[in-house]
Structure formats: structure tokens, C-alpha cells
C-alpha positions, -999 to 999 in steps of 0.1 A, spaced: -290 -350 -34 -302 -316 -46 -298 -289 -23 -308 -258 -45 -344 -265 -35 -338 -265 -2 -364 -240 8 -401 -246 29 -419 -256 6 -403 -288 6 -415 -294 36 -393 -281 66 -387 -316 90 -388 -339 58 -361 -314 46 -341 -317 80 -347 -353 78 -333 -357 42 -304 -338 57 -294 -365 84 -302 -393 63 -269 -382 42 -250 -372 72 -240 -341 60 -215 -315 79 -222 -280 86 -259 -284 96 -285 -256 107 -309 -240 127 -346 -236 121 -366 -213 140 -410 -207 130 -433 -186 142 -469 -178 136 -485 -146 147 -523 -145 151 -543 -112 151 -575 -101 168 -593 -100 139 -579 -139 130 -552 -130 105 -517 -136 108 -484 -142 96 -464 -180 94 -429 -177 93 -398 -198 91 -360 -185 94 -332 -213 86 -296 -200 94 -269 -226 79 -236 -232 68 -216 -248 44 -231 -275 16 -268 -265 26 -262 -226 29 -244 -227 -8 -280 -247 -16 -298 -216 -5 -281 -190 -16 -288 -211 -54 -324 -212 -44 -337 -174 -60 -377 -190 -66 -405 -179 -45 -412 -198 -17 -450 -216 -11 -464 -224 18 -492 -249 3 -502 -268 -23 -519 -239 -42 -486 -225 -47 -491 -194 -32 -460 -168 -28 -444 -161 10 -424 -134 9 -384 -149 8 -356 -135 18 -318 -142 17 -292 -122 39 -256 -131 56 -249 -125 90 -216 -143 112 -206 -164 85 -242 -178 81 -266 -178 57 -300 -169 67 -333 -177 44 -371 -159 61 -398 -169 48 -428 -157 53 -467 -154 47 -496 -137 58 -529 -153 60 -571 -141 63 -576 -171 84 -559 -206 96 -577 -225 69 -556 -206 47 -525 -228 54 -519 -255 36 -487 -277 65 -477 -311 53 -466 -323 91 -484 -296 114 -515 -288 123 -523 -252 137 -558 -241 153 -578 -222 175 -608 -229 198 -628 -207 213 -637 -217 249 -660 -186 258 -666 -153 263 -658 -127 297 -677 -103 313 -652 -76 305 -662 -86 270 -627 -105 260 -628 -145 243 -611 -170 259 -592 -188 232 -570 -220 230 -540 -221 202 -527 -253 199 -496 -266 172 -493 -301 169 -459 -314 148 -459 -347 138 -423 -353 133 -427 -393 130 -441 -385 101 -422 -368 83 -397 -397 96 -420 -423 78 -423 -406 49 -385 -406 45 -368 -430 59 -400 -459 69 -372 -481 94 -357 -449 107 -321 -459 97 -304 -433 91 -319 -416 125 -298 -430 153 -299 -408 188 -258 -410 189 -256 -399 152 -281 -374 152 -268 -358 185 -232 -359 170 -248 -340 136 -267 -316 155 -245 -306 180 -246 -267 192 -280 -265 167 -310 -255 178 -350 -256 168 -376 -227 184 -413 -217 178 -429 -192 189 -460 -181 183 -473 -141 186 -512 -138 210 -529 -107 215 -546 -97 252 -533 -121 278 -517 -154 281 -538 -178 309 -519 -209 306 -495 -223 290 -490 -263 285 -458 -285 290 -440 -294 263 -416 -321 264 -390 -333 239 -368 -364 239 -377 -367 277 -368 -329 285 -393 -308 299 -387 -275 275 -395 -250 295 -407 -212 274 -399 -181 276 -426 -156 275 -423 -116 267 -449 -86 268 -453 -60 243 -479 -31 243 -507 -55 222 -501 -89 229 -475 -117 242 -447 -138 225 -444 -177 240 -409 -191 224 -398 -228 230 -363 -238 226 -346 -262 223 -319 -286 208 -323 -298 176 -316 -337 182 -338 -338 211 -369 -324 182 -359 -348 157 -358 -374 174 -394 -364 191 -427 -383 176 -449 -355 182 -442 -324 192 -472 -304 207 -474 -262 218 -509 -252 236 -514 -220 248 -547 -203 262 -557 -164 261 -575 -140 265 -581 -110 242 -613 -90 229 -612 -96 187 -632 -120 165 -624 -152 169 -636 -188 157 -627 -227 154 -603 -231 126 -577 -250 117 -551 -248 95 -557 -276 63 -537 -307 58 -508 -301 27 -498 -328 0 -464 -341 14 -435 -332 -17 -414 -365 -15 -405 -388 -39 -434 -411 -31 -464 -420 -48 -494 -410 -33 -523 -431 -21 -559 -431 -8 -550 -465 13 -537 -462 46 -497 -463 53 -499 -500 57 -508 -506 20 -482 -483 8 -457 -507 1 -482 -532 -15 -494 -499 -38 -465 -492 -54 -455 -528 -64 -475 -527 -92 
């Protein structure tokens, strides 16, 4: 397996995925984050710290990074810090629909407007880690809870996401059974909700789901980030996942 690509635009969980299924030492942690502006801009971002056999694969990685399927540049970066290496990568965006996510869906919904003229606005981030699963490994194999808790051990995934005006409620999320609870910080425009948590207990998590409601005065709409071609070695098909197998026999 090549690991000089290992970057996201191969798609971040199939990526951690490919990485179990070969039971590889020295493993990582990945941390995203997505900022959204009054005006509904923002930023996506992912940070992956590693070490060993996937940390030589990015530091042989130099080409830009792309969020999508139009192959648009993100701003990449490669630095060294405590015997890690760390690869950010980030893009900006005019609007949700700019994104292009393989196994995540981001959006907003406006619920309605304040007196005080503010809009109350829901984010909501849904990762759909079983599929990234499926599209790997379809019996799950190589994704045992003892040997993926053994691989992962001490490693950690976190999101966060970046609201202006004020945070009214924020949803439970659970993982692997564990309630994971946020932690939420105030700067002079807006809030930052971060979740947490270990690694194992998000890969071995179907779905993963992050809702948040605020409230902030800005321009905002429905919108939802646009589903991306998945980059694996499979062929593609307009059928459903059932007729997959049946597909590619021919």
C-alpha cells in the first residue's frame, strides 16, 4: 500500500480505514474543523499528526491537497512538532454547496428570525463512517473492536466547528456507546463547540452526528454541503450497493 498519497483528498475515514485494514504501527490523530461566517463563508479544515510509516508517507506527499471532485487547491501544510509529523489542510469556501465530502454531509437551516433582529440557525454534520467501512472493507474484517482498540490506543479524533452570535443548544453525541460530551469556548465574535474523543470508539461508530443551534445576526440560508465521488479502487455505479457485486462481474 501506497502511503505517499496519504493526504484528504483521499478521503479522510476511507484513509483511516485503509490504515487498519493493514494493521499498521505508529498510527495518528485527526482532528477537522469547519468555521462558518455571518455572511455564510467559511473555512474546512483537517490536521493529521502521525508517526512512523504514515508520517514518512506525508512528508513524501508535496501535491496540493483537494477537497472535491473539481480539484480545487486547500491550502497544505507540513510542519514537525514532538517527534510528529503534522499535515493542515485547509480551504475556504463562499458557501456550503461549495464542498464537495465523500462521507459527510454539512448544512445549515435556518429556523427563524428574533426580534432583536438575529436568525436562529441549526448546523448539523452528519459522518457516515459505515460507509466509508463498506466501501473498503464490505464484511468489515479487518475492523475488529479488540484490534482496532489495541491499534488506536492513546489516539484521538475531534471536530469542532467555529459559530458566530450565541450557541442555544447543543445535541448529544454518542460514540461506540459513550456519551461524548463538548467542550465549548467564547471569543469576542462567536463560539468554538469541540468533541473529543478516542479514535476506536469513532471508527468503530456507524454514524457519527454534531448539531448545534445559534443565534447570530448575518445572512444566512438552507444549504448543504454536495455529495463527493468516493476515490477507491472501485468501480462506480448508478445501481444501488446491493447490485455492486453483480456490476462488476462483467
Amino acid at each position: 500500500m501506497d502511503f505517499a498519497g496519504f493526504s484528504a483528498n483521499r478521503g479522510l475515514f476511507a484513509a483511516v480505514l485503509a490504515v487498519g485494514a493493514v494493521g499498521l504501527s505508529g498510527c495518528f490523530d485527526l482532528e477537522q474543523k469547519v468555521a462558518v461566517r455571518r455572511d455564510g463563508s467559511g473555512t474546512y479544515s483537517v490536521q493529521v499528526a502521525a508517526e512512523g510509516l504514515i508520517a514518512r508517507g506525508i512528508d513524501k506527499d508535496h501535491g496540493h491537497v483537494s477537497f472535491n471532485d473539481e480539484d480545487d487547491a486547500a491550502v497544505r501544510r507540513v510542519t514537525h512538532r514532538d517527534g510528529k509529523t503534522i499535515e493542515i489542510s485547509e480551504r475556504g469556501f463562499h458557501d456550503l454547496s461549495d464542498l464537495r465530502l465523500g462521507d459527510e454531509t454539512v448544512s445549515l437551516h435556518v429556523k427563524g428570525a428574533n426580534a432583536d433582529g438575529t436568525t436562529e440557525v441549526n448546523f448539523h454534520r452528519v459522518f457516515r463512517i459505515d460507509h466509508a467501512r463498506h466501501d473498503h472493507d464490505e464484511d468489515d474484517s479487518g475492523f475488529k473492536r479488540d484490534v482496532v482498540e489495541t491499534m488506536f490506543d492513546g489516539h484521538t479524533y475531534q471536530f469542532a466547528v467555529w459559530l458566530p452570535g450565541t450557541i442555544e443548544h447543543i445535541a448529544q453525541v454518542r460514540a461506540a456507546g459513550h456519551v461524548v460530551h463538548p467542550t465549548v469556548w467564547t471569543d469576542r465574535t462567536g463560539h468554538t463547540v469541540l468533541w473529543k474523543m478516542d479514535m476506536a470508539d469513532a471508527l468503530l461508530t456507524d454514524r457519527l452526528e454534531f448539531d448545534v443551534d445559534f443565534a447570530a445576526k448575518g445572512e444566512f440560508h438552507d444549504v448543504q454541503s454536495q455529495p463527493g465521488r468516493h476515490r477507491h479502487h472501485r468501480h462506480h455505479h448508478h445501481d444501488d450497493d446491493d447490485d455492486d457485486d453483480d456490476d462488476s462481474e462483467t
